[in-house]
Each structure stands twice: as structure tokens, then as C-alpha cells.
C-alpha positions as CSV (number, residue, x, y, z in Angstrom):
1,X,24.5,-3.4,4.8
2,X,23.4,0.0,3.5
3,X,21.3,2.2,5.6
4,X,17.7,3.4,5.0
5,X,19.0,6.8,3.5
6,X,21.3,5.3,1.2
7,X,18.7,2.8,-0.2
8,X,16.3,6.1,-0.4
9,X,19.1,8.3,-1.9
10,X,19.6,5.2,-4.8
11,X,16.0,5.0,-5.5
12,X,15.5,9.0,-5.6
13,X,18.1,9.3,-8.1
14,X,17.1,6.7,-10.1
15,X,13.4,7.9,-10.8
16,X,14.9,11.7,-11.2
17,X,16.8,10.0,-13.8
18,X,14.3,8.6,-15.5
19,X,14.2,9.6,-19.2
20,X,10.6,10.2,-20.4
21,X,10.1,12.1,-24.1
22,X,8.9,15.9,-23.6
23,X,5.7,14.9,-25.8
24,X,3.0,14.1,-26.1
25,X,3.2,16.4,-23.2
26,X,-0.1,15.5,-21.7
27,X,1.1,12.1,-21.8
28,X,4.7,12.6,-19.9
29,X,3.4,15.4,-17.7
30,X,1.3,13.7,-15.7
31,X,3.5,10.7,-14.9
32,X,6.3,13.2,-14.2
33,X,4.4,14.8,-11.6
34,X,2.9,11.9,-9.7
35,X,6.4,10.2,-9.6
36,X,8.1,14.1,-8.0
37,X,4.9,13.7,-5.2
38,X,7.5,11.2,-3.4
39,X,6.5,9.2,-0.4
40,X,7.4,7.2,1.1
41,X,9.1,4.7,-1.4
42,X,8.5,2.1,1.1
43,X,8.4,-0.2,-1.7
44,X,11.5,-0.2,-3.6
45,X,13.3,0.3,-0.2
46,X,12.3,-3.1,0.7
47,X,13.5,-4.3,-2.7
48,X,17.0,-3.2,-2.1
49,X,16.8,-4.0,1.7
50,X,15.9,-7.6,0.8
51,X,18.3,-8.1,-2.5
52,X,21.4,-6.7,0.2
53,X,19.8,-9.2,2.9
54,X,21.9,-11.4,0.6
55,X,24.5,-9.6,-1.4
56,X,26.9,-6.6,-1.0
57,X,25.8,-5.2,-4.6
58,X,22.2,-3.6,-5.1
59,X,22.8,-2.5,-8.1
60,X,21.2,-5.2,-10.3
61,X,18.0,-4.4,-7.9
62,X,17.3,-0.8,-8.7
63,X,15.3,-0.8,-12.2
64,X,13.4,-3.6,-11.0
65,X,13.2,-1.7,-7.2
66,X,12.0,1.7,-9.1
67,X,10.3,-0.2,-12.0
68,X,7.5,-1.2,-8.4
69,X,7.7,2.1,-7.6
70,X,6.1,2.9,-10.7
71,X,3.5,0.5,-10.8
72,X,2.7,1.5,-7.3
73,X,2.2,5.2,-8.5
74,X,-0.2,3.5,-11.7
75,X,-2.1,2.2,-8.9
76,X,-2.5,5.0,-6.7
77,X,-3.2,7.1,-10.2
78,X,-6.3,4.3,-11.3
79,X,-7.3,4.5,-7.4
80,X,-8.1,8.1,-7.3
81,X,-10.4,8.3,-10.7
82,X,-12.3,5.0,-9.2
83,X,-12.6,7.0,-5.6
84,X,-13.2,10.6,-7.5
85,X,-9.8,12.4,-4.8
86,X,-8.7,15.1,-5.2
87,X,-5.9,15.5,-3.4
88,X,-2.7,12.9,-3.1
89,X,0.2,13.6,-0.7
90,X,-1.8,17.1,0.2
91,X,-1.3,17.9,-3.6
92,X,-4.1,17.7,-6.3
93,X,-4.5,14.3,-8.1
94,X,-3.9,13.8,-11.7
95,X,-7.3,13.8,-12.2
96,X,-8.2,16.8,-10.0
97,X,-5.1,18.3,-12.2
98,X,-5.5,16.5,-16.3
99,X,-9.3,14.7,-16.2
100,X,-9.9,11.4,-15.8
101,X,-9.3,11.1,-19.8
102,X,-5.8,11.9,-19.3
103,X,-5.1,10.4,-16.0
104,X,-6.1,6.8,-17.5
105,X,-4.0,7.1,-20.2
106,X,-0.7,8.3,-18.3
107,X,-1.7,5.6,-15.5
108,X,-1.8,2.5,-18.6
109,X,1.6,4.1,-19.9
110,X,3.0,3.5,-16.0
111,X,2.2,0.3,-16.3
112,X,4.0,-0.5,-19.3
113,X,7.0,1.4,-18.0
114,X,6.9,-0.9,-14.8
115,X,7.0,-3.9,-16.9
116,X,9.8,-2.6,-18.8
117,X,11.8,-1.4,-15.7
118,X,10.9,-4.9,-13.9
119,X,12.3,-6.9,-17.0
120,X,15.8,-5.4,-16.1
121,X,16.1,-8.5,-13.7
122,X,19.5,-10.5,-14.3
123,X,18.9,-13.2,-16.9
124,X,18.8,-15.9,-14.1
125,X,16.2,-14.6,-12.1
126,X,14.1,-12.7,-14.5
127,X,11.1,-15.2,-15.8
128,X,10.3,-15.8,-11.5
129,X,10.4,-12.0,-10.8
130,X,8.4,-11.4,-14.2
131,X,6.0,-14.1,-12.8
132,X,6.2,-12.7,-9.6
133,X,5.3,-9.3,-11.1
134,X,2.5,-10.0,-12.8
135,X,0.6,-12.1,-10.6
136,X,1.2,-9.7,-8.2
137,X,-0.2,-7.0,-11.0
138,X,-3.2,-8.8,-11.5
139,X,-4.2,-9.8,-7.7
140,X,-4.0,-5.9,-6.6
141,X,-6.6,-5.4,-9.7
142,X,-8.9,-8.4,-8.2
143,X,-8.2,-6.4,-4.6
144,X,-9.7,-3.4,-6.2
145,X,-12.8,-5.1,-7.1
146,X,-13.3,-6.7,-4.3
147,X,-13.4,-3.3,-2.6
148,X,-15.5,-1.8,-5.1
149,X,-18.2,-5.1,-5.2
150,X,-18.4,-3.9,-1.1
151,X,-19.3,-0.8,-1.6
152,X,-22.4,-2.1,-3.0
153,X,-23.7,-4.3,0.0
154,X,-24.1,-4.0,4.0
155,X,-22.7,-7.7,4.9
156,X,-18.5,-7.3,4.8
157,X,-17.3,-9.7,7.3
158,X,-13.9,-8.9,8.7
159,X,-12.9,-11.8,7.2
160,X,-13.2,-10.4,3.8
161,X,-12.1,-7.4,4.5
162,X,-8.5,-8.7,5.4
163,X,-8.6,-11.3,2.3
164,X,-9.0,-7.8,0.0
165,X,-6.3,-5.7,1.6
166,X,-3.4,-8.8,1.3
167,X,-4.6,-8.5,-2.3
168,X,-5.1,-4.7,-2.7
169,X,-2.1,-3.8,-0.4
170,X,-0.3,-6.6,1.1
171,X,1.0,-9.0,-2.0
172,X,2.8,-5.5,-3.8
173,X,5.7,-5.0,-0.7
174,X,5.6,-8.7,-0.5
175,X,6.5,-9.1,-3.6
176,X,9.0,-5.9,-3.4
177,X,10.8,-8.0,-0.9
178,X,10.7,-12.1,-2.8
179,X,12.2,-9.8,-6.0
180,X,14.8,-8.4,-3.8
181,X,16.1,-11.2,-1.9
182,X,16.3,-13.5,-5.6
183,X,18.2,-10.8,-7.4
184,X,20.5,-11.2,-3.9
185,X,21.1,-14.6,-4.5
186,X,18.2,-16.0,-1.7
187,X,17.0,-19.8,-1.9
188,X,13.7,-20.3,-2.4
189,X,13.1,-21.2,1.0
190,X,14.4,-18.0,2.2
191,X,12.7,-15.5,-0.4
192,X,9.3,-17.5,0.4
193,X,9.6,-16.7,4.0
194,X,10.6,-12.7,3.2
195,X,7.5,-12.7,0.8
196,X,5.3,-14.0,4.0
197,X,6.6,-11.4,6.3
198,X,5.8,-8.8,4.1
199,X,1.9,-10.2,3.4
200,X,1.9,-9.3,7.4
201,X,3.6,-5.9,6.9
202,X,1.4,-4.9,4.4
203,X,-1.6,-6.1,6.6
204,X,-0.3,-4.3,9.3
205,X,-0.4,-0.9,6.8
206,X,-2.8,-0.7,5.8
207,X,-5.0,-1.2,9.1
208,X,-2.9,1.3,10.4
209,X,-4.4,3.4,7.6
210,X,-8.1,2.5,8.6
211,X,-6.7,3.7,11.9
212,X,-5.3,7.0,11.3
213,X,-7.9,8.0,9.0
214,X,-10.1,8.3,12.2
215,X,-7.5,9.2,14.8
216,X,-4.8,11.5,13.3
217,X,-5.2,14.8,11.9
218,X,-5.8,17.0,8.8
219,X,-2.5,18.1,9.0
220,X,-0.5,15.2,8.8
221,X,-2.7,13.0,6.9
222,X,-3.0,15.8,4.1
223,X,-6.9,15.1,4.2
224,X,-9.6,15.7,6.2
225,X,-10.0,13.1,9.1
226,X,-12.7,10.8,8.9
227,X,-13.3,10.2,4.9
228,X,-13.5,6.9,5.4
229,X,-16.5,6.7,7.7
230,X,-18.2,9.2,5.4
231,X,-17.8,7.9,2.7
232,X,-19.2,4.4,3.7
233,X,-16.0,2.5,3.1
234,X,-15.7,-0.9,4.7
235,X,-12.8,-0.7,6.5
236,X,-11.6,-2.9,9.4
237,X,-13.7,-0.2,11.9
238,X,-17.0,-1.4,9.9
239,X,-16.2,-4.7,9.3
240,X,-15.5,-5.7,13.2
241,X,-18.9,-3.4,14.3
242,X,-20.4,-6.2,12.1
243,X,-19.1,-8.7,14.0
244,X,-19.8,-7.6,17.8
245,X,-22.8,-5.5,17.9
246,X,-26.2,-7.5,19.0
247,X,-28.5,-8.2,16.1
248,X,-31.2,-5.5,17.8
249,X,-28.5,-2.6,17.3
250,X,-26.9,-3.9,13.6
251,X,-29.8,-2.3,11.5
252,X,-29.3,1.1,13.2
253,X,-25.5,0.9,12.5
254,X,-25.7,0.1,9.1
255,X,-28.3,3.2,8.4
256,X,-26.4,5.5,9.9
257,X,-22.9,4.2,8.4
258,X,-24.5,4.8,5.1
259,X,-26.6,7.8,5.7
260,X,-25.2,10.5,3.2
261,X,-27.7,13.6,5.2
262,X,-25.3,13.5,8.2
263,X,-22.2,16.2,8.2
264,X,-19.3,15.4,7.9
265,X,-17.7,16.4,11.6
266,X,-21.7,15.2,12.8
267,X,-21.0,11.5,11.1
268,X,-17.1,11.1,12.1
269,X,-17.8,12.1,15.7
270,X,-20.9,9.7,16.1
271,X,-18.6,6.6,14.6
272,X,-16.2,7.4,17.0
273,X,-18.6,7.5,19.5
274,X,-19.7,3.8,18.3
275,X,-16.1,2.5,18.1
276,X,-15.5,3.6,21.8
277,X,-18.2,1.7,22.8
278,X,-17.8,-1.5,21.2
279,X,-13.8,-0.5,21.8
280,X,-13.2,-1.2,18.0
281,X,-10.5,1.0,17.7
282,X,-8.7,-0.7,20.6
283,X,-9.0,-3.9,18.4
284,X,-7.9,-2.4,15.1
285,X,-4.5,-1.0,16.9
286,X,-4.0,-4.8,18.5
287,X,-4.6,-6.4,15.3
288,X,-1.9,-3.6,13.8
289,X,0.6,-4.7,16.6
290,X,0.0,-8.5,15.6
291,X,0.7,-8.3,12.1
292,X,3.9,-6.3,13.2
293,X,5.0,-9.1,15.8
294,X,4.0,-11.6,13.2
295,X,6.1,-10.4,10.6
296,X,9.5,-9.9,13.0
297,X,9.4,-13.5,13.6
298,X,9.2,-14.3,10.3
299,X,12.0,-12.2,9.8
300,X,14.0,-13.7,13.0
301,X,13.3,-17.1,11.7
302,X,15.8,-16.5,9.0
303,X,18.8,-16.0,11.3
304,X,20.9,-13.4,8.8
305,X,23.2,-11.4,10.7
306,X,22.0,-8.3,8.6
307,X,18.1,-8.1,9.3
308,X,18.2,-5.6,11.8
309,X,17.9,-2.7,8.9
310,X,15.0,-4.4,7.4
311,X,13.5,-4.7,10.9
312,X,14.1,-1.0,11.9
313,X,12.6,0.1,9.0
314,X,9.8,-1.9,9.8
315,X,9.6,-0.6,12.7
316,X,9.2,2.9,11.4
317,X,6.4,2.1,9.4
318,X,4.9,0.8,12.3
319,X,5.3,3.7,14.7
320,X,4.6,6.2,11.9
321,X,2.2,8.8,12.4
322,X,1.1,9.9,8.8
């Protein structure tokens, strides 16, 4: 089994080597430059973690592995025109950088390339991990409405909340992982039960998110600290005040989570204040650590001498602090 900076190295190379025409240049520039932003590349690592799960070659994995890298990067492009950001990865957006013009166009192009990069799946596996693709394309576009529909009302229930990040978030590693482990050879059975653990993974991410957004710092989040709570985002932190404060306090919660008078320090430091009380942020970090444990014995459960790289990566995710 590789290690994690072998699978990281294969996928870095691959995207430097990825040959995009010089013009248009508005066109090319802007996917070159959200693709050198790195990060993570949590997602095509799990691609070639899973397809090695089950064979000692990777290489078939790699276009499709940096083909949902791609699609990733569309997403995160589409995601800061809808949410108006201007920075990504403490650099400026393509939108900050190009205009919202340009960045839609470049982000549709990504799309296409995905696809393209995806379809380089060997011939047996290809029509399940194009199906896999696309549905998973089109339920991280119905996750995206879903949280743009609760922007517009008051009554998110946690409930809800989680339902739209496994759509938004979860199902794109998940599927990272069920591409991987078929191009490796796994049975359905086996690539089923990888796709599962990653819905919890992803879970677990992105509630992490909700949670360092509030409790981490400008300087390694790249951002100031507490956009969530000012901009009036249902997160997890909302959605579970919803649930446990007494029907005599709700009303004065939900004016002040949407009160846009309040500075921004003012507002962060009073939701904190709420959170302690109603220890919401104890429950968002227990909820974190469930989805973790959830997903390692999903993991366990397929008894492969080899999973211990997939689950100490894992674990890095879980223990990150940016």
C-alpha cells in the first residue's frame, strides 16, 4: 500500500500536467489558478486510497481521481459567486479576481473537463463510475439549494441540516471512495460499504467546519472567525439552538441570529455566549466524533489487511485544525 504522500505526489503531478490551451486566456486562466490554490486533495486521495484497498496498480485511478478533483474545484468556484467570497485558501476568489461573468464560465468548462477526466475509467467499470458521477454531480447541486431555500426561512431543523450537507458535502468523497475501490477490482458489496463510510466522513467534515468556523482562528482558517454566525447561515450551531431552547427564548434567538445592525466581533461573541449556555458546541464536537467512530467501523467491517492508511488519513482529517 502506498503512503499518503505518494498518493498526493501522483495527484499533484497529474493536475500540473494537465494540458489546457493558452486561449481564450480568460477562459484557461482562471481554472489554472483555482486548480494551483491546492488543498487538501482530500478527494482524489481517497480515490487512489480506495482503488489500492484492492489492487497494487493506481494508475487506471488517477484521471478519474484528478478528474473529482476538478469537479470539486467547479464546485467550490459556483459556491463563492452564490455566497459573494472573496477570498479561498487566504487567496482571492475567481470572482473577487475575473467577475462573476468569467468565473461562471471557467466553473461550466471544469465541469466538462471532470466529465472528460472521469470517463478515463477502464471499459469494465466505466458506465457505474459515469453513473456514479453524475448522480453524485447532480445531488451536490440539489445540496446547494437546499442551503440556499434556508437562507430564506427561520425553521431549519437539525434534521435537515444533516440531510443537505450528505448531499452538498458528504456523497462527493463517498463517491471518490465507491470509484476507487471498482477501478481496484472491489465487489459490490465491498465498494457499497466504502461509499457508506465516506457519507459519515464527509458528515463528520463538514460539522467540523461549522465548528472551526467559530472556534479556530483568522490565521489558520484564512478568514475571519465567525462568518458563519454573521452571515445568518444555518449550520449545525443554529439548527440544534432550534431544537433545545424553550419556546419563550426561540423568538429572541432567531432576531438576533438574523440581525444584520450587530458587529461583527459584537454578534460572534454573543453566539458564543448562546452556544456555551445551551453547550451546543459540546454537541457539534460529539456529533463530529460519532460520524468518525461510525465511519472506522464501517471501514473495520471490511477486514482488508491494508485499511489502516485509509484510516490514518482519516484520522488526520479528523484531528485537523484548519
Amino acid at each position: 500500500m502506498k503512503t499518503f504522500e505518494e498518493f498526493l505526489s501522483i495527484i499533484n503531478d497529474g493536475i500540473e500536467k494537465l494540458d489546457f490551451p493558452q486561449e481564450p486566456e480568460n477562459f484557461y486562466a482562471p481554472v489554472r489558478y483555482i486548480l494551483s490554490l491546492g488543498g487538501k486533495r482530500m478527494r482524489p486521495v481517497f480515490t487512489l486510497m480506495a482503488c489500492n484497498l484492492f489492487s497494487e496498480d493506481v494508475s487506471l485511478a488517477v484521471k478519474p481521481a484528478i478528474g473529482m478533483e476538478v469537479f470539486h474545484n467547479f464546485t467550490l468556484l459556483h459556491d463563492d459567486i452564490m455566497d459573494n467570497s472573496n477570498l479561498r485558501r487566504k487567496k482571492p476568489t475567481v470572482n473577487a479576481k475575473w467577475g462573476n461573468n468569467i468565473a461562471i464560465l471557467s466553473g461550466d468548462g471544469m465541469s466538462y473537463l471532470a466529465s472528460k477526466l472521469v470517463a478515463e475509467s477502464p471499459q469494465e467499470v466505466k458506465n457505474e463510475v459515469l453513473d456514479i458521477f453524475f448522480q453524485t454531480a447532480l445531488e451536490v447541486c440539489e445540496g446547494q439549494q437546499y442551503d440556499m431555500d434556508f437562507e430564506a426561512t427561520n425553521d431549519v431543523l437539525l434534521s435537515q441540516y444533516l440531510e443537505m450537507i450528505r448531499l452538498k458535502t458528504a456523497v462527493l468523497p463517498a463517491a471518490c471512495l465507491k470509484i476507487g475501490a471498482l477501478i481496484g477490482g472491489a465487489d459490490e458489496v465491498q465498494a457499497q460499504k466504502i461509499y457508506d463510510a465516506g457519507i459519515k466522513i464527509g458528515l463528520a467534515f463538514q460539522l467540523q467546519d461549522d465548528y472551526l468556523d467559530n472556534y479556530s482562528t483568522p490565521e489558520i482558517l484564512g478568514k475571519p472567525v465567525g462568518g458563519d454566525v454573521n452571515e445568518g447561515k444555518k449550520t449545525v450551531f443554529y439548527t440544534r439552538m432550534n431544537e433545545v431552547l424553550p419556546d419563550n427564548e426561540k423568538q429572541e434567538w432567531i432576531k438576533f441570529y438574523n440581525d444584520k445592525a450587530l458587529g461583527f466581533s459584537e454578534k460572534h461573541v454573543k453566539a458564543k455566549e448562546w452556544f456555551a449556555k445551551y453547550k451546543v458546541d459540546v454537541y457539534c464536537k460529539d456529533l463530529v466524533d460519532f460520524y468518525y467512530g461510525e465511519a472506522y467501523k464501517i471501514l473495520d467491517s471490511l477486514n482488508l489487511n491494508n485499511i489502516s492508511v485509509l484510516k490514518n488519513f482519516v484520522e488526520k482529517l479528523r484531528v485537523r485544525i484548519s
